[in-house]
PQR file with spaces between the fields and no chain letter, atoms N, CA, C, O and H, PARSE charges and radii, in Angstrom:
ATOM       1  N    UNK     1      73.854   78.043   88.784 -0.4000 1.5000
ATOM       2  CA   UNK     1      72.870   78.458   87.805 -0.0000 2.0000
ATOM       3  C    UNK     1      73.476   79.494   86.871  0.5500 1.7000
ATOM       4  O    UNK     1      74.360   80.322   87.091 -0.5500 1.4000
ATOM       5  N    UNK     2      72.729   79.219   85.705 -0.4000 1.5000
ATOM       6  CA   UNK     2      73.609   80.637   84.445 -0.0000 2.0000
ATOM       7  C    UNK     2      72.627   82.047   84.776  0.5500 1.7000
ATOM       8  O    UNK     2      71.401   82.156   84.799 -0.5500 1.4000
ATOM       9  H    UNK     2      72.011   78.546   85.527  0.4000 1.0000
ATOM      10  N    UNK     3      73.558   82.917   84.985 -0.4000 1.5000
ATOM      11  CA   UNK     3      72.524   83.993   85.361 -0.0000 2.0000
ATOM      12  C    UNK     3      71.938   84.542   83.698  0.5500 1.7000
ATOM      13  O    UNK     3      71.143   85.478   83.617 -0.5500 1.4000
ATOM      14  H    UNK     3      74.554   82.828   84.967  0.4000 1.0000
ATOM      15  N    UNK     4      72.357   83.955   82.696 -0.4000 1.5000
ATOM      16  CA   UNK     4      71.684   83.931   81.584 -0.0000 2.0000
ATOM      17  C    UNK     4      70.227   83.896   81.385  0.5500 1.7000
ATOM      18  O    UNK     4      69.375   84.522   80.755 -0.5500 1.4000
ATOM      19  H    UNK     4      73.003   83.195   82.762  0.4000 1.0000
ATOM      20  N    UNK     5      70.301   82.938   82.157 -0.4000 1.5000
ATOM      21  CA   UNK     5      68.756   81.805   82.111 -0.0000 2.0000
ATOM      22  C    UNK     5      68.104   83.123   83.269  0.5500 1.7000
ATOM      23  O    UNK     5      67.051   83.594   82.837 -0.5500 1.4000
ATOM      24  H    UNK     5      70.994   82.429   82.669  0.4000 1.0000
ATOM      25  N    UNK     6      68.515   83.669   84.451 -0.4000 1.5000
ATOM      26  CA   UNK     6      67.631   84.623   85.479 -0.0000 2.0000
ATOM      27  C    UNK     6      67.400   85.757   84.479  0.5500 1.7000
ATOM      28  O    UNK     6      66.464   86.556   84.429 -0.5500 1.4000
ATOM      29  H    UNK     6      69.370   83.286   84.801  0.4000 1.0000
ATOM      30  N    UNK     7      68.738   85.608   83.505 -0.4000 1.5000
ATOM      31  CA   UNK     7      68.094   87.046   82.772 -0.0000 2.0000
ATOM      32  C    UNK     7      67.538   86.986   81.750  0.5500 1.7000
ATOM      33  O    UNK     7      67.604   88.086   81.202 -0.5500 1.4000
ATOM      34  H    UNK     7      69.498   84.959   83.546  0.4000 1.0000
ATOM      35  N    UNK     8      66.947   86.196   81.108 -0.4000 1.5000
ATOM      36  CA   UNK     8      65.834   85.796   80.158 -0.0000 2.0000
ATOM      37  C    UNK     8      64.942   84.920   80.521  0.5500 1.7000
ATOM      38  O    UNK     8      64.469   84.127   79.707 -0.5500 1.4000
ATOM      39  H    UNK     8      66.894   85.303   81.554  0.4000 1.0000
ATOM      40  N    UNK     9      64.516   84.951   82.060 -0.4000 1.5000
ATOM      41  CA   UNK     9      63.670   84.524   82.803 -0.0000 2.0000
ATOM      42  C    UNK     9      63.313   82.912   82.840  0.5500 1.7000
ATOM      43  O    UNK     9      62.275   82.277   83.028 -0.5500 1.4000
ATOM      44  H    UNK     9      64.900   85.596   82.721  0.4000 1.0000
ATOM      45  N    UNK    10      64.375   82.646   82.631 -0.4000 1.5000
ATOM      46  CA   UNK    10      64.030   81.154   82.325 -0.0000 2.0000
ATOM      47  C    UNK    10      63.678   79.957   83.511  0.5500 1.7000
ATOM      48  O    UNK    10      63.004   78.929   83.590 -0.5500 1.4000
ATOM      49  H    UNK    10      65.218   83.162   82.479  0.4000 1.0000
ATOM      50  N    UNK    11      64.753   80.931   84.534 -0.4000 1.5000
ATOM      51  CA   UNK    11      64.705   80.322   86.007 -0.0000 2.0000
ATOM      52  C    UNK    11      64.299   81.562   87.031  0.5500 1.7000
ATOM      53  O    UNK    11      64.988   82.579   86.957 -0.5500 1.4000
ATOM      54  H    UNK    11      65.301   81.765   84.469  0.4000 1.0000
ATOM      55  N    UNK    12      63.342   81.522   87.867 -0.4000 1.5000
ATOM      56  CA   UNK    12      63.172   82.094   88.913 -0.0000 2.0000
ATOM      57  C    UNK    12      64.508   82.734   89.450  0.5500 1.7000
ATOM      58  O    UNK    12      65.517   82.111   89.120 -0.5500 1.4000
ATOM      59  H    UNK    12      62.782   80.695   87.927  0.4000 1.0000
ATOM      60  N    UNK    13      64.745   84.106   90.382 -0.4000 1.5000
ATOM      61  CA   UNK    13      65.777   84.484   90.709 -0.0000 2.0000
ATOM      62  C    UNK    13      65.756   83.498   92.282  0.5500 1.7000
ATOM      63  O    UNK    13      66.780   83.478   92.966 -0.5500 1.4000
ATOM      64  H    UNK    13      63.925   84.612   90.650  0.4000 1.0000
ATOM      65  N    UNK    14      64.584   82.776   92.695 -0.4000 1.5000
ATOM      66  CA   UNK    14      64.659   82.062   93.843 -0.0000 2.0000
ATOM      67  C    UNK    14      65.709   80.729   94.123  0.5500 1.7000
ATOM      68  O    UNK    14      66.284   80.279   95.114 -0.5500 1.4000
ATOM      69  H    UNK    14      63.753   82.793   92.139  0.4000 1.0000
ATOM      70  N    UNK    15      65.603   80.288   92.379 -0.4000 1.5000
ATOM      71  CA   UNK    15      66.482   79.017   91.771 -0.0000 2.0000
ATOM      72  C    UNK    15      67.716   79.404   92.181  0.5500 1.7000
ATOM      73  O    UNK    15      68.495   78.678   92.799 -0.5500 1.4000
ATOM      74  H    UNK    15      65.136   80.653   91.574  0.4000 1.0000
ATOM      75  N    UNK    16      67.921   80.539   91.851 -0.4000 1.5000
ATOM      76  CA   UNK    16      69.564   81.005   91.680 -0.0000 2.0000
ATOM      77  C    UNK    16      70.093   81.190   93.157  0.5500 1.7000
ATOM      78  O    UNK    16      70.956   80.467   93.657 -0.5500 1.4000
ATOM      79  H    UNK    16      67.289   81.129   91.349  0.4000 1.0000
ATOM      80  N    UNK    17      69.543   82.128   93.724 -0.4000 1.5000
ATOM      81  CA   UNK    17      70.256   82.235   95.330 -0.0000 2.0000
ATOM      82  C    UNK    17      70.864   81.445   95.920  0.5500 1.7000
ATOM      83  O    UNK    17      71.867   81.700   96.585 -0.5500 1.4000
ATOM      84  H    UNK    17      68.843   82.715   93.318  0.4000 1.0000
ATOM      85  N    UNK    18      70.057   79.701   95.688 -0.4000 1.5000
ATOM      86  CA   UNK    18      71.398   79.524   96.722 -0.0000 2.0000
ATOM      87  C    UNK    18      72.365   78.853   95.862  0.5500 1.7000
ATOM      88  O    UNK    18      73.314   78.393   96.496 -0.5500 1.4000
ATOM      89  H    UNK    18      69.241   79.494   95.147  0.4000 1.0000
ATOM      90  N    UNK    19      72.408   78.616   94.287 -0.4000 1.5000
ATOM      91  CA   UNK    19      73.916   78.290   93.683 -0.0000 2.0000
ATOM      92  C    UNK    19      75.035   79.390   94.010  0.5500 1.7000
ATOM      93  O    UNK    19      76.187   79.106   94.337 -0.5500 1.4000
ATOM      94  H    UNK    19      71.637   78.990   93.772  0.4000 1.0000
ATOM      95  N    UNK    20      74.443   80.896   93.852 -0.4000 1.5000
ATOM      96  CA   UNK    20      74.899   82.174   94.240 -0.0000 2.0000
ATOM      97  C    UNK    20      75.813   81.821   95.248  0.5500 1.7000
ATOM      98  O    UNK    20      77.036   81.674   95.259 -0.5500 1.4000
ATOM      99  H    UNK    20      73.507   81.126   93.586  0.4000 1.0000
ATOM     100  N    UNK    21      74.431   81.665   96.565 -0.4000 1.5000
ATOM     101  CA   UNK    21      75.577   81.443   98.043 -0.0000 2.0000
ATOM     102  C    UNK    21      76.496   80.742   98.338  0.5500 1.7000
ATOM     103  O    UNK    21      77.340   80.969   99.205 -0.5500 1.4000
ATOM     104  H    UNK    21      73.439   81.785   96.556  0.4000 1.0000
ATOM     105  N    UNK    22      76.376   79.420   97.333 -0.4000 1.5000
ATOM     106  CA   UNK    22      77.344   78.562   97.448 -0.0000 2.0000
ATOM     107  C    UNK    22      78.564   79.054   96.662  0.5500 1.7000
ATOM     108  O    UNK    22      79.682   78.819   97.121 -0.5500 1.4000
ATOM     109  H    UNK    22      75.690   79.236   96.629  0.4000 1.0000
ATOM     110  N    UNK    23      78.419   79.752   95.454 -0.4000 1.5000
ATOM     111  CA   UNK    23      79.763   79.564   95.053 -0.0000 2.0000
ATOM     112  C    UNK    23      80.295   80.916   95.679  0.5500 1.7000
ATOM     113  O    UNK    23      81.511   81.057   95.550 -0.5500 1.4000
ATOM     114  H    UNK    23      77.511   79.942   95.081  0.4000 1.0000
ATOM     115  N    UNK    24      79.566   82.036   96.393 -0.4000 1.5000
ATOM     116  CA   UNK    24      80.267   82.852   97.095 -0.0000 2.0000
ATOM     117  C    UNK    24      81.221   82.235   98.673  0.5500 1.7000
ATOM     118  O    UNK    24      82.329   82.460   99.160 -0.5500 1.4000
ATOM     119  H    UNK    24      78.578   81.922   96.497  0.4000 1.0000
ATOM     120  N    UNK    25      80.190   81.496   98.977 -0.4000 1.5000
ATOM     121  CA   UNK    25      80.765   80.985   99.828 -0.0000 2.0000
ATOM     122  C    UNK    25      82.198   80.227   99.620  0.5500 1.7000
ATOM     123  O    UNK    25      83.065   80.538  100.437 -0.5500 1.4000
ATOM     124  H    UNK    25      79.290   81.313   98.581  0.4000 1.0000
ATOM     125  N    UNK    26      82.554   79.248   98.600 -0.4000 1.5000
ATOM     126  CA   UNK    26      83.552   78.566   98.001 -0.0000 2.0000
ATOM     127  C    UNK    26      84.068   79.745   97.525  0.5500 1.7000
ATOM     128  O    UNK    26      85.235   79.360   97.602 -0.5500 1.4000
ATOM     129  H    UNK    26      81.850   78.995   97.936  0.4000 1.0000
ATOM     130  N    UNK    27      84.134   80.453   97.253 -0.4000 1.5000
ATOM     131  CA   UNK    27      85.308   82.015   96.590 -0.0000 2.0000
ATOM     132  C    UNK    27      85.938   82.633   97.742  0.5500 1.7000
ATOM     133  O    UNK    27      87.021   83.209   97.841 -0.5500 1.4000
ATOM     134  H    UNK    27      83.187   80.766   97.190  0.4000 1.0000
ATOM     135  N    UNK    28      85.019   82.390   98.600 -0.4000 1.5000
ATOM     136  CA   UNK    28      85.791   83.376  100.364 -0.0000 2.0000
ATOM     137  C    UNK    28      86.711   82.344  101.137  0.5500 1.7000
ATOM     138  O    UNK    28      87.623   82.576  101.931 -0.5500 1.4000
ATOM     139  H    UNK    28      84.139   81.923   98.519  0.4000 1.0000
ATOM     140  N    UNK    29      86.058   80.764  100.536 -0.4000 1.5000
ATOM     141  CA   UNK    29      87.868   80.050  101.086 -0.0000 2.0000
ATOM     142  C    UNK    29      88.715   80.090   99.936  0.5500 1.7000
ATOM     143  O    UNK    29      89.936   80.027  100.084 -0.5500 1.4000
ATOM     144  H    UNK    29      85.318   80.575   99.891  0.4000 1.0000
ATOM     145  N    UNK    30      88.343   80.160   99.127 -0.4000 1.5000
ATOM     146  CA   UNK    30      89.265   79.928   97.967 -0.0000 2.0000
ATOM     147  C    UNK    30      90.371   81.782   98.238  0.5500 1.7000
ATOM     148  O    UNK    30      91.600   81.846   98.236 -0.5500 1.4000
ATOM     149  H    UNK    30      87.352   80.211   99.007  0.4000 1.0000
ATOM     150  N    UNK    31      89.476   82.892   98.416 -0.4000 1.5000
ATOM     151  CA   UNK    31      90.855   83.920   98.816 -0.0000 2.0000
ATOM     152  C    UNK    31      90.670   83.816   99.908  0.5500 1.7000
ATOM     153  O    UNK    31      90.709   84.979  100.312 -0.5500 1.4000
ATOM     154  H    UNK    31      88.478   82.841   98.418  0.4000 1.0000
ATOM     155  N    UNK    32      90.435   83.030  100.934 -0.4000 1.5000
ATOM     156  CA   UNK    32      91.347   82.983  102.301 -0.0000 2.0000
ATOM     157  C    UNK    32      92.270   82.017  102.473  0.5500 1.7000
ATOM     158  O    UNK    32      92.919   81.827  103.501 -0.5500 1.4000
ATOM     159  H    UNK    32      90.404   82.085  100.606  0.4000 1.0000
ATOM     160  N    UNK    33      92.339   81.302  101.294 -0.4000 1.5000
ATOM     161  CA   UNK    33      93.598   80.145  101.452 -0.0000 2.0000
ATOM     162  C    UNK    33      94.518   80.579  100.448  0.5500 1.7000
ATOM     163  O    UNK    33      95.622   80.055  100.301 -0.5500 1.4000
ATOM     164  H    UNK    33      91.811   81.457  100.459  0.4000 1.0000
ATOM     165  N    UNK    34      94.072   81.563   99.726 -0.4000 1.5000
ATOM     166  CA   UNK    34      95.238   82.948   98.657 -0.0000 2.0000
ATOM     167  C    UNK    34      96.119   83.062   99.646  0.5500 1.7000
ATOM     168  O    UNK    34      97.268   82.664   99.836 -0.5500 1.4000
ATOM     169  H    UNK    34      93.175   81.989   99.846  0.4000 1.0000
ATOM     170  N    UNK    35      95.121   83.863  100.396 -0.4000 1.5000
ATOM     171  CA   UNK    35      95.591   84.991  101.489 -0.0000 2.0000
ATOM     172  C    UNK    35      96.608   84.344  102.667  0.5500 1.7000
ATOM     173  O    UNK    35      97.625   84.884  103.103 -0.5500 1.4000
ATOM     174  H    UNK    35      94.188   84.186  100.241  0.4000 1.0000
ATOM     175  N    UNK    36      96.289   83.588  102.895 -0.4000 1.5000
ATOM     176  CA   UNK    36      96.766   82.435  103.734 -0.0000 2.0000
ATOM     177  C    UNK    36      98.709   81.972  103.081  0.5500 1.7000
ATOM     178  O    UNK    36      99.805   82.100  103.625 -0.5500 1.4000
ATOM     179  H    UNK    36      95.463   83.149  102.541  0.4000 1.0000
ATOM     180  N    UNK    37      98.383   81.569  102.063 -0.4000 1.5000
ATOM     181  CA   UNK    37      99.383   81.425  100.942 -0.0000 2.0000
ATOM     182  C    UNK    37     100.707   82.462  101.168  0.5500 1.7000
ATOM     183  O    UNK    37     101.774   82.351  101.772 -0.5500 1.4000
ATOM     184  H    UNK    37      97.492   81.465  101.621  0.4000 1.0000
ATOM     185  N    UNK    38     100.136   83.416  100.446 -0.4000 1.5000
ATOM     186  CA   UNK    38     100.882   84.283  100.597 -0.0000 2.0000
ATOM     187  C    UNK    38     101.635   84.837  101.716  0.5500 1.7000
ATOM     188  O    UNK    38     102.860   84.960  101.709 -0.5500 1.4000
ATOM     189  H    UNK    38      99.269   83.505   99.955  0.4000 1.0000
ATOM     190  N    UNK    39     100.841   85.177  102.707 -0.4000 1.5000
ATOM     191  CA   UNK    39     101.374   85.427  104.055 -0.0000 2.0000
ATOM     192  C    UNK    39     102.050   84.582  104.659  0.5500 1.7000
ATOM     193  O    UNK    39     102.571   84.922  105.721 -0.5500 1.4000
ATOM     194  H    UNK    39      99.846   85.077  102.713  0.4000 1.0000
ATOM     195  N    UNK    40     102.257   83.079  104.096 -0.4000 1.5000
ATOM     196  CA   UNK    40     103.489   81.776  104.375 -0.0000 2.0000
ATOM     197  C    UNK    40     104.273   82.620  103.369  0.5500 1.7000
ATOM     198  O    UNK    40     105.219   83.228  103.869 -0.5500 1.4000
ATOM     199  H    UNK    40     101.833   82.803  103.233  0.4000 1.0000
ATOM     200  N    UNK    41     104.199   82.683  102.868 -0.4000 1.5000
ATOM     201  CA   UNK    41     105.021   83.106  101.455 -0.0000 2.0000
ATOM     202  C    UNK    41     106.073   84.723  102.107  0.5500 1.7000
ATOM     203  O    UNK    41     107.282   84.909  101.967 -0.5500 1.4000
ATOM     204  H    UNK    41     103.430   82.189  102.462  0.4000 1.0000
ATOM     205  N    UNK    42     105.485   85.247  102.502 -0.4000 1.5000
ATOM     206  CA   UNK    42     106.070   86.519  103.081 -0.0000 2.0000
ATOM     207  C    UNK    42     106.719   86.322  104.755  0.5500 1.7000
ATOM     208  O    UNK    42     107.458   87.001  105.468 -0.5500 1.4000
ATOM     209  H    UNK    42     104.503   85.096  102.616  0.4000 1.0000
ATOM     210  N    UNK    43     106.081   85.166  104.891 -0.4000 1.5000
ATOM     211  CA   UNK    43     106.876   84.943  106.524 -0.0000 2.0000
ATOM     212  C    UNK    43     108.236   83.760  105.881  0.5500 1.7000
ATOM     213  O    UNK    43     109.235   83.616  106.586 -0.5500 1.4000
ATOM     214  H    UNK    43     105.481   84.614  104.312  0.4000 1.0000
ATOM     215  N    UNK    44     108.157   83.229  104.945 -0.4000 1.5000
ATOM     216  CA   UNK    44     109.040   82.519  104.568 -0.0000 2.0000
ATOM     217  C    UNK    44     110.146   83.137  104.171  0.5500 1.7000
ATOM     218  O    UNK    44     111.277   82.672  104.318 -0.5500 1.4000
ATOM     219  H    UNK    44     107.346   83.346  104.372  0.4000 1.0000
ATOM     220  N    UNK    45     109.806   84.497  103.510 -0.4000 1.5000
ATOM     221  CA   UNK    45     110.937   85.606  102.720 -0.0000 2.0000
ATOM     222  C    UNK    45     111.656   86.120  104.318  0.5500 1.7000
ATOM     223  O    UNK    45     112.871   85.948  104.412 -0.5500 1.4000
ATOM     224  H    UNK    45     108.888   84.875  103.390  0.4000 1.0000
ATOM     225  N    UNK    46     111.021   86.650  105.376 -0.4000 1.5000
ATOM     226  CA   UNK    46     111.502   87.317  106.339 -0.0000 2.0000
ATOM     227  C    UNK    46     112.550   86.138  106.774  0.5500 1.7000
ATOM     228  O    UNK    46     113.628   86.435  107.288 -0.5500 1.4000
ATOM     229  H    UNK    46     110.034   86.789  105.300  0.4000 1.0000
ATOM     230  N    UNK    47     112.260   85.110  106.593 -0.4000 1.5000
ATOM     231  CA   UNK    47     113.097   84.165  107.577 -0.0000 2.0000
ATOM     232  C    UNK    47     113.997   83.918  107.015  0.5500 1.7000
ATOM     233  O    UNK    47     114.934   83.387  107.610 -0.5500 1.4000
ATOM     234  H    UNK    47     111.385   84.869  106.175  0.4000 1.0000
ATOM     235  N    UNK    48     114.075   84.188  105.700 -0.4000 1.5000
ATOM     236  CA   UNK    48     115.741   83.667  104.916 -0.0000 2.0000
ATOM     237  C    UNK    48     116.373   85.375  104.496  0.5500 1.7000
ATOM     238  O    UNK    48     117.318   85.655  103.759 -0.5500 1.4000
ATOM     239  H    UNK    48     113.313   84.619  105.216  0.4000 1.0000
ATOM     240  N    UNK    49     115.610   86.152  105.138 -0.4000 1.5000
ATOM     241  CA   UNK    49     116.663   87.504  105.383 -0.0000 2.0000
ATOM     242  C    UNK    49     116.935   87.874  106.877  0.5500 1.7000
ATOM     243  O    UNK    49     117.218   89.013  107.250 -0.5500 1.4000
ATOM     244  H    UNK    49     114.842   85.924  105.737  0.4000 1.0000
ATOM     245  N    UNK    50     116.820   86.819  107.661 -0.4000 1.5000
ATOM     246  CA   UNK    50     117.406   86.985  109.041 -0.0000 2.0000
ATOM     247  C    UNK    50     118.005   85.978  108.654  0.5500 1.7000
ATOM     248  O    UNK    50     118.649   85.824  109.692 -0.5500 1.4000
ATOM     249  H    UNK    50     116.590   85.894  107.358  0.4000 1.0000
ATOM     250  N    UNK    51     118.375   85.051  107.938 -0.4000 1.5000
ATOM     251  CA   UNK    51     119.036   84.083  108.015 -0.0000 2.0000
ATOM     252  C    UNK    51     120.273   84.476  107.050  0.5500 1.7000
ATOM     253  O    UNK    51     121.275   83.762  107.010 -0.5500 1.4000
ATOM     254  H    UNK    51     117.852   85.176  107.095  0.4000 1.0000
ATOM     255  N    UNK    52     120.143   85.692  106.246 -0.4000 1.5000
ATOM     256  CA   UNK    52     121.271   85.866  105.665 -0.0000 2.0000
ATOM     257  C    UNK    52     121.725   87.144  106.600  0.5500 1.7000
ATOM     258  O    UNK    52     122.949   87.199  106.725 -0.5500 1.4000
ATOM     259  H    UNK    52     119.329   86.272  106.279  0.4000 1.0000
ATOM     260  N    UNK    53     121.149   87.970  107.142 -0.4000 1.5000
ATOM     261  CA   UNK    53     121.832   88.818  107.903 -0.0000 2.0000
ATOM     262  C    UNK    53     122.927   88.192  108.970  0.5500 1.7000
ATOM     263  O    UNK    53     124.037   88.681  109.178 -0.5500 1.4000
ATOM     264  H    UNK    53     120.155   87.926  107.040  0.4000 1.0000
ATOM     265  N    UNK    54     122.404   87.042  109.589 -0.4000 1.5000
ATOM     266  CA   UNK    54     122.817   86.488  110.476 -0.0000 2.0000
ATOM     267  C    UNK    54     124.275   86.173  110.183  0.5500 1.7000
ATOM     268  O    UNK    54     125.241   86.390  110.915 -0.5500 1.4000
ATOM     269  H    UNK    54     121.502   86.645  109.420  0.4000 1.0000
ATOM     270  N    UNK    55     124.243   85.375  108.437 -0.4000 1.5000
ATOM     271  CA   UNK    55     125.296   85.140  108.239 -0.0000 2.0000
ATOM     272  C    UNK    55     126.153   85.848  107.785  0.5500 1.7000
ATOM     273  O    UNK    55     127.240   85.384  107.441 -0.5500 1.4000
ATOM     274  H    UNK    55     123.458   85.199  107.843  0.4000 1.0000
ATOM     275  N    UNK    56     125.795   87.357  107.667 -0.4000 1.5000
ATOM     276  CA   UNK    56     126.241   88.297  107.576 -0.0000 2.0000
ATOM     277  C    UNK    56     127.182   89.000  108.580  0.5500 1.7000
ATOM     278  O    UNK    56     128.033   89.862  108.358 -0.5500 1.4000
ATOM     279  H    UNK    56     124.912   87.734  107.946  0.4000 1.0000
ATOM     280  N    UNK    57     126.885   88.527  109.521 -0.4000 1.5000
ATOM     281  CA   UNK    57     127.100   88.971  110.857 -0.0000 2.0000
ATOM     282  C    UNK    57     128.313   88.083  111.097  0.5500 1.7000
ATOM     283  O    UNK    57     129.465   88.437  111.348 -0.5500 1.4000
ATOM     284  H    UNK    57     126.194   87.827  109.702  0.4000 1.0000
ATOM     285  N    UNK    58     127.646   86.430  110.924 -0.4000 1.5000
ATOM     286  CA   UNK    58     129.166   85.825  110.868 -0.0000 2.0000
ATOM     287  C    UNK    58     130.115   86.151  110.059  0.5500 1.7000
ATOM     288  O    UNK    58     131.239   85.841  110.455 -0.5500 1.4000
ATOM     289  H    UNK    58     126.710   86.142  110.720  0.4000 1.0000
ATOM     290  N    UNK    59     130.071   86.494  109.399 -0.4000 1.5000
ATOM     291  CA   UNK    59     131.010   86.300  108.128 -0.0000 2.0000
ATOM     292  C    UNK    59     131.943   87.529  109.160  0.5500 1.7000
ATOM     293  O    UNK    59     133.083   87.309  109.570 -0.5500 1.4000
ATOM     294  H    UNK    59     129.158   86.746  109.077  0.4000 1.0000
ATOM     295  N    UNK    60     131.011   89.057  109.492 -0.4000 1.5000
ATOM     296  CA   UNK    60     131.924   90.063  109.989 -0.0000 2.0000
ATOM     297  C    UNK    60     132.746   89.709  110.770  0.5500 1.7000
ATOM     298  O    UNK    60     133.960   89.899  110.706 -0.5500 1.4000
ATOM     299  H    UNK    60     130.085   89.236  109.159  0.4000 1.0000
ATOM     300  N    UNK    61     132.035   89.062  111.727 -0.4000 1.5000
ATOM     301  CA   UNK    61     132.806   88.688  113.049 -0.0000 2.0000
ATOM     302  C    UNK    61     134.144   87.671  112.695  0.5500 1.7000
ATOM     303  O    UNK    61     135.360   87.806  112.829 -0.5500 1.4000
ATOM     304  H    UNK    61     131.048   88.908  111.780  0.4000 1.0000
ATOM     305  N    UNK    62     133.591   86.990  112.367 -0.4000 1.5000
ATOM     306  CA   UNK    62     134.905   85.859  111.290 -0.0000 2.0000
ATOM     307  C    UNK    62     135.884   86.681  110.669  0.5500 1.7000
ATOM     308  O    UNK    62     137.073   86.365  110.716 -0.5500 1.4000
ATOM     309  H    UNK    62     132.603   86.880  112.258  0.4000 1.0000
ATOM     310  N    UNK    63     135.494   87.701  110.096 -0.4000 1.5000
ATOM     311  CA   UNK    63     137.292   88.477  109.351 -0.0000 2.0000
ATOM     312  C    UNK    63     137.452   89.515  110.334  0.5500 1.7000
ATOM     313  O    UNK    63     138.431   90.159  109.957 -0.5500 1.4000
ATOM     314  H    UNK    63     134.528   87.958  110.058  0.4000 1.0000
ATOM     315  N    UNK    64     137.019   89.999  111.362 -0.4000 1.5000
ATOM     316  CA   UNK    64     137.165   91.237  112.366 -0.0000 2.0000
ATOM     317  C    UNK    64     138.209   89.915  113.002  0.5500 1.7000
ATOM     318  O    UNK    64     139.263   90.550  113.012 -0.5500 1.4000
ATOM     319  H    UNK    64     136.224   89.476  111.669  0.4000 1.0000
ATOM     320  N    UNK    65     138.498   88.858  113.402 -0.4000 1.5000
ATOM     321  CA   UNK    65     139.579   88.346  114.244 -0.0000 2.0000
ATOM     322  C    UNK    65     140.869   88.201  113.006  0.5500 1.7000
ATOM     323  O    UNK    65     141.984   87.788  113.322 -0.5500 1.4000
ATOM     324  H    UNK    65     137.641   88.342  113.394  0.4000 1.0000
């Protein structure tokens, strides 16, 4: 609903509640699959800096002989 129309009374504020709930509801998966996102996104970064330390490590061990 346009809260236009609740605010020039065009529609009851009863009309509106539950378009309200719904699209709040659709906004709280929409940033929990952000959130979700990202935190792949930041476990993905950790894993390719143990993966370069690692080879970091080889590389030492490789010119220390």
């Amino acid at each position: 609903m346009n809260f236009k129309l609740l605010k020039e009374k065009v529609v009851a504020e009863v009309e509106v509640r539950p378009s309200q709930s719904t699209f709040i509801a659709k906004k709280q998966v929409l940033d929990q699959a952000k959130t979700a996102f990202n935190n792949n996104e930041m476990a993905q970064n950790q894993k390719r800096q143990e993966l370069l330390d690692l080879e970091k490590i080889r590389i030492q061990q490789y010119n220390s002989y």
